[in-house]
C-alpha positions, 0 to 999 in steps of 0.5 A: 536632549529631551523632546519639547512636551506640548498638550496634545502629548498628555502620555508623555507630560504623564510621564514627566510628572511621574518622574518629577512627583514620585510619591505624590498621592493622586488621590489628592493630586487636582486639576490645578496641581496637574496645570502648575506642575506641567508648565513648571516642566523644563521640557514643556514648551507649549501656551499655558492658555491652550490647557482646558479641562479635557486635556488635564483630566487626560493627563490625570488619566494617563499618570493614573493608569502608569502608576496602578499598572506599576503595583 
């Protein structure tokens, strides 16, 4: 079993977004995209209401550098 994701886990949300979105272009991946597509997560189990620019762009961020340090 999985551990619950919450916001504060930006990293491991990044993660599970890789996992679920492999071969998405992040180029065009929006903050909204990245709200939508964490709380569609099984294992996301925090208030939606708590997310907020900050915390989106961090998981953008995180998901980014895991996928440029994969090439």
């Amino acid at each position: 079993m999985t551990e619950p994701l919450c916001w504060e886990a930006t990293y491991a949300i990044a993660l599970a977004l890789k996992r679920a979105h492999p071969d998405v272009d992040l180029h065009h991946v929006s903050l909204q995209m990245i709200f939508d597509w964490t709380v569609a997560l099984p294992e996301f189990q925090d208030e939606p209401a708590l997310a907020n620019d900050g915390i989106l762009a961090a998981i953008y961020q995180d998901w980014f550098e895991e996928t440029i340090h994969e090439r």
